[in-house]
DRENDREN-829463 format. One line per field, with one value per residue (C-alpha): x, y, z; residue number from 1. Coordinates in nm, 2 decimals, m for minus. Example, Ala and Ser with C-alpha at 12.3 -4.5 7.8 and 13.67 -1.06 7.14 Angstrom:
! DRENDREN-829463
xx = c(1.23	1.37)
yy = c(m0.45	m0.11)
zz = c(0.78	0.71)
seq = c(1	2)
***
This chain:
! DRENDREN-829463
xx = c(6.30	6.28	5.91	5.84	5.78	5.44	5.44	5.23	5.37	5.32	5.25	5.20	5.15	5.32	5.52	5.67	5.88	6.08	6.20	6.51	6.47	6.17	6.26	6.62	6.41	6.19	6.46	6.66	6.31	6.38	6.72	6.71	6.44	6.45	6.33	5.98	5.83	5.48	5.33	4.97	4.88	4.60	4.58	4.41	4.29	4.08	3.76	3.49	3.28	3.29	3.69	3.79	4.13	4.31	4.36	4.62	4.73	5.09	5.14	4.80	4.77	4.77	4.53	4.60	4.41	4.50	4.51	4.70	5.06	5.29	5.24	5.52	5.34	5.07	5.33	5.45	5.42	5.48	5.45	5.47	5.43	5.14	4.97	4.72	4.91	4.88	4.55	4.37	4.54	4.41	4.12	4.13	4.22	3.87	3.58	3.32	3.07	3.28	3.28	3.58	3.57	3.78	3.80	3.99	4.14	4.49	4.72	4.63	4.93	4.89	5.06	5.24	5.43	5.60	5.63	5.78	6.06	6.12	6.08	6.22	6.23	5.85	5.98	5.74	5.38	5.16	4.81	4.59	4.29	4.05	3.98	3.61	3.53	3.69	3.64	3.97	3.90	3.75	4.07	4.26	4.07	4.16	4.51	4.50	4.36	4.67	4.95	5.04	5.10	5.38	5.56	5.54	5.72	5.46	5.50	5.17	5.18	4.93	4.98	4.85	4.98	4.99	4.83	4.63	4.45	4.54	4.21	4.37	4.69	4.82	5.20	5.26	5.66	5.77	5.99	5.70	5.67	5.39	5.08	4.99	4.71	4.96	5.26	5.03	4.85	5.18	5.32	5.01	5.06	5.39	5.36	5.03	5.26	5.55	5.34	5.19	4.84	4.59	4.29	4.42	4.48	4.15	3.96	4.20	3.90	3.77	4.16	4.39	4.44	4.47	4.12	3.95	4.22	4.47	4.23	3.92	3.86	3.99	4.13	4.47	4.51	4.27	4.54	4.77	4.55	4.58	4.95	4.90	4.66	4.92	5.16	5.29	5.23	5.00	5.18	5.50	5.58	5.65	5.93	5.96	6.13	6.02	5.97	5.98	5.69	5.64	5.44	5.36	5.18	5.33	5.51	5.56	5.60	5.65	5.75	5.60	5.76)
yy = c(16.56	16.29	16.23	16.49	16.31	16.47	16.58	16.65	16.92	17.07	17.46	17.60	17.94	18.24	18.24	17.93	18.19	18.29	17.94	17.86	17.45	17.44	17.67	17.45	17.14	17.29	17.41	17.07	16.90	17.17	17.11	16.75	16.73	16.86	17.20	17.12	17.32	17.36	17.33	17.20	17.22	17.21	17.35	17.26	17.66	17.59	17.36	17.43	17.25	17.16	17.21	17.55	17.67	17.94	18.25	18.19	18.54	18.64	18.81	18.76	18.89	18.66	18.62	18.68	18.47	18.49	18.75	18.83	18.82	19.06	19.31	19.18	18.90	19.07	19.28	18.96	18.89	18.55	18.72	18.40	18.35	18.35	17.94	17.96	17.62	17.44	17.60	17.44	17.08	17.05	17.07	16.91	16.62	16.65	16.43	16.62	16.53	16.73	17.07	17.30	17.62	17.93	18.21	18.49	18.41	18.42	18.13	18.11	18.06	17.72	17.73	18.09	17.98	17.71	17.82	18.12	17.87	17.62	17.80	18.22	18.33	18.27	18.19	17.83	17.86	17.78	17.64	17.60	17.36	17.36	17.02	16.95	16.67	16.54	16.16	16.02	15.77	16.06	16.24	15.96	15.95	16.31	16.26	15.97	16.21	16.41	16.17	16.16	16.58	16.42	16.28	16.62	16.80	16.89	16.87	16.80	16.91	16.85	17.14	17.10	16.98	16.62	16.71	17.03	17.03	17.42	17.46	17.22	17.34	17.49	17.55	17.80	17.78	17.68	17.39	17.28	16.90	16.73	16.69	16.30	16.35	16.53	16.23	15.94	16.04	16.10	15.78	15.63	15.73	15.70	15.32	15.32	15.52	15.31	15.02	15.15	15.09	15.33	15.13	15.22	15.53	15.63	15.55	15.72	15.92	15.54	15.38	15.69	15.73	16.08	16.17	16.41	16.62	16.57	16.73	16.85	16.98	16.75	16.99	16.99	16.61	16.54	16.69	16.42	16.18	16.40	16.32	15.95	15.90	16.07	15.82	15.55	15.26	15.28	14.97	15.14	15.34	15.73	15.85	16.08	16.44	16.57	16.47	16.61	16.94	17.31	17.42	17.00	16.97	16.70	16.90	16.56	16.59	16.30	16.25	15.93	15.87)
zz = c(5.23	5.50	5.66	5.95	6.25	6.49	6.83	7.11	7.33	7.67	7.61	7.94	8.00	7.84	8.17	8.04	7.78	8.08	8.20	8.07	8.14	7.94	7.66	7.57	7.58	7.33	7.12	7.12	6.99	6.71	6.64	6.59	6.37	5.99	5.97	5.82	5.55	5.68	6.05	6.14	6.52	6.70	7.03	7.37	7.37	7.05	7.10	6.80	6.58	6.27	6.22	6.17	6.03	6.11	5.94	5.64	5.59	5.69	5.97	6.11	6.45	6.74	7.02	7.36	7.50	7.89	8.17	8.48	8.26	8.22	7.99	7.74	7.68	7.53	7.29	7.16	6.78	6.56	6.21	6.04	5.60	5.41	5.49	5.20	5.06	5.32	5.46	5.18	5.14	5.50	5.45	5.08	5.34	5.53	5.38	5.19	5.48	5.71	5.59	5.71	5.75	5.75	5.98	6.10	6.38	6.45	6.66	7.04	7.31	7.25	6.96	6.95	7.29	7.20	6.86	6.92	7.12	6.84	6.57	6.64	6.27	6.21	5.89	5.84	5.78	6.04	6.00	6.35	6.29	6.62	6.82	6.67	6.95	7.28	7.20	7.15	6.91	6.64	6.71	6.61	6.30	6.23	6.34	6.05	5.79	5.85	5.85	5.49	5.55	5.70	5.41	5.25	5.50	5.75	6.15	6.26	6.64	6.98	7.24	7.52	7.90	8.01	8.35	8.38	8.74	8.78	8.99	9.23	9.30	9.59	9.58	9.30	9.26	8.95	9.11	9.33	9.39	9.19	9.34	9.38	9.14	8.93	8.94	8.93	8.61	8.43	8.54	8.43	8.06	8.04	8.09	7.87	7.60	7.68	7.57	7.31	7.46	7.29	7.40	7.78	7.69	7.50	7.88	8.05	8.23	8.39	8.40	8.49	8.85	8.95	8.76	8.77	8.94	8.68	8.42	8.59	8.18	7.92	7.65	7.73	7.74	7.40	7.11	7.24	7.00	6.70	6.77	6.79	6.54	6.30	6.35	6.08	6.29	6.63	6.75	6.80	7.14	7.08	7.23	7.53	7.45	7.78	8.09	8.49	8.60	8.59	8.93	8.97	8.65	8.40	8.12	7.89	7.55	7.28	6.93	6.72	6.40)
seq = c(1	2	3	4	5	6	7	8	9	10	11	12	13	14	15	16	17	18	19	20	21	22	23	24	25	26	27	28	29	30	31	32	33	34	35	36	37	38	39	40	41	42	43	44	45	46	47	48	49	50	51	52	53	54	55	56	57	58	59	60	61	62	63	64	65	66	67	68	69	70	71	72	73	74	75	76	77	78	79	80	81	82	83	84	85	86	87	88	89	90	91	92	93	94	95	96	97	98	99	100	101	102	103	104	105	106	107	108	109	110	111	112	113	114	115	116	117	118	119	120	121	122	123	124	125	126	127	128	129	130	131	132	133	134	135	136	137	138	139	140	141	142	143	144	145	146	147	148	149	150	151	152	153	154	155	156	157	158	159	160	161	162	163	164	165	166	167	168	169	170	171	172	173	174	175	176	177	178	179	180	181	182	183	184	185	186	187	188	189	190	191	192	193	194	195	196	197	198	199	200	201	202	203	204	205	206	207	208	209	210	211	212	213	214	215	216	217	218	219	220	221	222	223	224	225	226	227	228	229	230	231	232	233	234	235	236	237	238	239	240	241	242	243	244	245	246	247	248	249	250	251	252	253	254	255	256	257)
***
């Protein structure tokens, strides 16, 4: 099997199911990477420390962790396999400093959304490891712990959104234009990504122009460096998979090999 390749996607909200623009980009990501035998993801809705893993057992139920949605949503499942296997070479991966631990919980949206997209036949174990800190640089570090998961089969995703300022919008359409806070932010890391420039990047809350707007709380722009820290060489661009907005936020979502 070929080495998996990691992503950081935008998740949105389970509304996002019902937009057919978003849900074929997801599914072309899919289908033109090799079906991978495990998944790892960490999600922007899951912030705890020390790392925590998800529950391994199949069919776990999923948390519902949003309100206001219709009530399909909320009858959704993901009955994915048993992830003992890879539950525990994940954290085998963790330094014995840095204890992991185990709990019960089941896959947010963060990861059950798009998932449920790319992936239809929940047929692929799933592990969800939380985000232990918000500095980019120890993210990168974790992200690095996880690379070689890659040449074993394993996708190693970021959800989150690549501009999050939901406090500060005020046009609510799906095809809304982009807020300036919204536009300028993306553009920002586009070029910064385009150039492979982590350092820029990494203090993108002093260099990134549409902050604090843009993410007013920092969670859904952090798992991108899980992503990048995960890649073979740090030096080389990812590539863009997504690009364009849902209600003006930046939906842009990258692959690094």
């Amino acid at each position: 099997m070929s080495k998996m390749p990691a992503l950081y996607i935008g998740h949105g909200a389970p509304m996002l199911l019902d937009d057919p623009l978003w849900t074929a980009q997801l599914r072309e990501i899919s289908a033109a990477i090799e079906k991978p035998k495990a998944i790892v993801i960490v999600s922007a809705h899951w912030e705890s420390e020390p790392i925590t893993l998800s529950n391994p057992a199949a069919n776990s139920p999923l948390v519902y962790d949003f309100s206001g949605f219709d009530r399909k949503f909320y009858e959704m499942t993901y009955n994915s396999p048993d992830a003992t296997d890879i539950s525990e070479l994940v954290a085998s991966m963790m330094p014995n400093s840095e204890p992991v631990y185990q709990s019960n919980r089941g896959l947010d949206h963060g990861a059950w959304v798009p998932l449920r997209v790319m992936y239809p036949e929940a047929d692929i174990p799933v592990v969800q490891m939380s985000m232990p800190t918000s500095d980019p640089l120890k993210l990168i570090e974790l992200g690095k712990r996880l690379q070689p998961l890659r040449e074993q089969g394993v996708l190693v995703i970021g959800s989150g959104f690549m501009t999050h300022g939901l406090r500060y919008l005020r046009d609510w359409r799906v095809d809304a234009n982009a807020p300036t806070w919204s536009s300028e932010f993306d553009s920002w890391a586009a070029e910064a990504l385009a150039r492979a420039d982590i350092d820029a990047l990494a203090n993108y809350k002093e260099l990134a122009p549409g902050m604090p707007y843009a993410h007013p709380t920092v969670e859904h722009f952090t798992p991108l460096f899980i992503t990048l820290g995960a890649a073979t060489n740090l030096e080389i661009a990812p590539k863009t998979l997504i690009d364009g907005y849902f209600m003006g936020l930046s939906k842009r979502s990258i692959l690094v090999a």
